[in-house]
C-alpha positions as CSV (number, residue, x, y, z in Angstrom):
1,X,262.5,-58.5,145.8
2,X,259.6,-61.3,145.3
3,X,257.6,-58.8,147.2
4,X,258.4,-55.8,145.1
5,X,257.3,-58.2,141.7
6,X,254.1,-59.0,143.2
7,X,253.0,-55.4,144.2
8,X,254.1,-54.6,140.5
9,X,251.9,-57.4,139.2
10,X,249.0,-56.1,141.6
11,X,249.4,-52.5,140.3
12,X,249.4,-54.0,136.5
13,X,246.6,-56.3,136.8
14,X,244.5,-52.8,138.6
15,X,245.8,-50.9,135.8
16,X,245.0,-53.1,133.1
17,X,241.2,-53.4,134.6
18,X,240.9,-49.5,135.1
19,X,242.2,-49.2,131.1
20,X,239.4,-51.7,130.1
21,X,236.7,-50.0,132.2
22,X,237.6,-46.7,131.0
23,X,237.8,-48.0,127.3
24,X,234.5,-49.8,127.6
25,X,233.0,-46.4,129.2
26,X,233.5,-44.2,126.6
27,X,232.4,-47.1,123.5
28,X,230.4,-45.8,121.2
29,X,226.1,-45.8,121.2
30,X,223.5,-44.9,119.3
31,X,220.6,-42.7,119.9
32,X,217.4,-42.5,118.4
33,X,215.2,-40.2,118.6
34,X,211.2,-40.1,117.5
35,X,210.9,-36.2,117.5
36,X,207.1,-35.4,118.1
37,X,204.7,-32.1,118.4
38,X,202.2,-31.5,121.5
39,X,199.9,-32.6,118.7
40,X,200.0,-36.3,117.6
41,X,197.8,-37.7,114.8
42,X,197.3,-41.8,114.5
43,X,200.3,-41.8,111.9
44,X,202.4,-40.2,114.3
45,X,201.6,-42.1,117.2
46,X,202.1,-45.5,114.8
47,X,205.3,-44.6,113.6
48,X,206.9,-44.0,117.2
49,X,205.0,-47.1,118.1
50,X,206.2,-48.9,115.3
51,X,209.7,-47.7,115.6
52,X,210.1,-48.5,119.6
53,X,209.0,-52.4,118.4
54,X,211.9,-52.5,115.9
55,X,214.0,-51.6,118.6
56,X,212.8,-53.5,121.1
57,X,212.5,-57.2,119.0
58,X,215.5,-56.3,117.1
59,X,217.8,-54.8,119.5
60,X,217.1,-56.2,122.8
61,X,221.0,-56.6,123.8
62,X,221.8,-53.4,122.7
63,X,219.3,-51.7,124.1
64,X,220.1,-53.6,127.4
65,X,223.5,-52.8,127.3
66,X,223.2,-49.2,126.6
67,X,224.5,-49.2,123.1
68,X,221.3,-48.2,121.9
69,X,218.8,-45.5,123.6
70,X,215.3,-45.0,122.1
71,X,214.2,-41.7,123.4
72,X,210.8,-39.4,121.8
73,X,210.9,-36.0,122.5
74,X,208.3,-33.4,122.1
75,X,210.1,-30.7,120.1
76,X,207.2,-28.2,121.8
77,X,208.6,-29.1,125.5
78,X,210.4,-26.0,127.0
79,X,214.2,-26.6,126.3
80,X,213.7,-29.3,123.5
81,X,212.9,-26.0,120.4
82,X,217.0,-26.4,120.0
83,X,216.8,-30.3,118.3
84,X,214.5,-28.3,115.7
85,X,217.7,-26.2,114.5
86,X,220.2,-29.3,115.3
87,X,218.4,-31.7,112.7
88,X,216.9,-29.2,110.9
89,X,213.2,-31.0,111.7
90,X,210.2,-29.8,109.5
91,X,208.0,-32.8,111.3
92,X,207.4,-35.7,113.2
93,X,210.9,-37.7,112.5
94,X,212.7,-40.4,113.7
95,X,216.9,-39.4,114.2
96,X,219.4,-41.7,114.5
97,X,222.4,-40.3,116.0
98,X,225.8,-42.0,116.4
99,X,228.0,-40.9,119.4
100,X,231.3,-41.5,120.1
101,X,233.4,-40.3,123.1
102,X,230.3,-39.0,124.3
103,X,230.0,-36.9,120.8
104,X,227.6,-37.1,118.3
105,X,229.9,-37.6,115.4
106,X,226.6,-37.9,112.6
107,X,223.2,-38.4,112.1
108,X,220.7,-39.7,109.9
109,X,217.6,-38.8,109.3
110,X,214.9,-41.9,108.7
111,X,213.3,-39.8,106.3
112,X,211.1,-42.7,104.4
113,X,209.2,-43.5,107.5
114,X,206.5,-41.2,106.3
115,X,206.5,-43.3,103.0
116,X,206.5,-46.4,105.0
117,X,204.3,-45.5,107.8
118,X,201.0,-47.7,106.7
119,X,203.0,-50.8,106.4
120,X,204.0,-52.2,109.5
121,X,206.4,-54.8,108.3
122,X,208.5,-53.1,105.8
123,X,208.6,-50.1,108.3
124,X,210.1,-52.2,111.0
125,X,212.5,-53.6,108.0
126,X,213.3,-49.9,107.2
127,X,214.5,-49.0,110.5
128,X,215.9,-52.1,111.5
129,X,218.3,-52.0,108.7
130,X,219.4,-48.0,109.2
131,X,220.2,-49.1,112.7
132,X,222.0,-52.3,111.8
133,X,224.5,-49.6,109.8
134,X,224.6,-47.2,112.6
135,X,225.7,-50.3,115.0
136,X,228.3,-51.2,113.0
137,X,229.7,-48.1,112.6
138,X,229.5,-47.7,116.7
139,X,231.6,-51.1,116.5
C-alpha cells in the first residue's frame, strides 16, 4: 500500500510539472515587426534602428525570454507580399502583434513613428510605451 501512495505521488508530482511546462509553452508573446521595402532611405533605416534599441534597453528580459520577438521583414522578399494584405501596409511600419496560443489575437499598428522619426528620444518613448500595453495584455 505505501508503495502504491508513492508511485501515485511520483505520477502527481510528473503530472503537475508536464501541466506547468505545457502552460508556460503556450504563454502569450509579442511580436514586432519593422516591415521594410528592398529600398531603404535614412528615415527608414533610423526608425528600425531606433525601434530595435527601444527593445533592446527596454525589454532585455523579455526579449531573452522569448516573450518579445523583434523581427524586420522586407515586404519585397518572395513569400513576405502576404503581411502587405494582413496589416494592410502602405509603408515602412513597425507592427506589434500580440499572440496567444500561438495565435495572433490583434495588432497595432505604430503608426506615429513617422511623426516621431527625427526625435530619437520621444520615439523610443513612443514605442516603449505601445509595447508596455501589449505586455500586459500578453500577462
Amino acid at each position: 500500500m505505501r508503495k502504491t501512495i508513492q508511485a501515485l505521488a511520483v505520477v502527481a508530482v510528473i503530472s503537475a510539472g508536464t501541466f506547468v511546462f505545457a502552460q508556460s509553452s503556450q504563454r502569450a508573446k509579442v511580436v514586432a515587426y519593422y516591415f521594410h521595402g528592398s529600398f531603404r532611405c535614412v528615415t527608414c533605416t533610423n526608425m528600425e534602428k531606433y525601434s530595435k534599441e527601444a527593445f533592446e534597453t527596454n525589454f532585455k528580459d523579455d526579449l531573452a525570454s522569448g516573450r518579445l520577438e523583434f523581427k524586420a521583414v522586407n515586404v519585397d522578399d518572395r513569400g513576405n507580399e502576404h503581411f502587405v494584405d494582413d496589416y494592410k501596409l502602405y509603408t515602412k511600419s513597425l507592427i506589434l502583434s500580440l499572440i496567444k496560443d500561438g495565435k495572433e489575437v490583434g495588432s497595432r499598428n505604430l503608426d506615429k513613428i513617422w511623426e516621431l522619426a527625427r526625435n530619437k528620444q520621444k520615439f523610443i518613448e513612443y514605442v516603449t510605451a505601445e509595447v508596455n500595453v501589449l505586455m500586459k495584455e500578453a500577462q
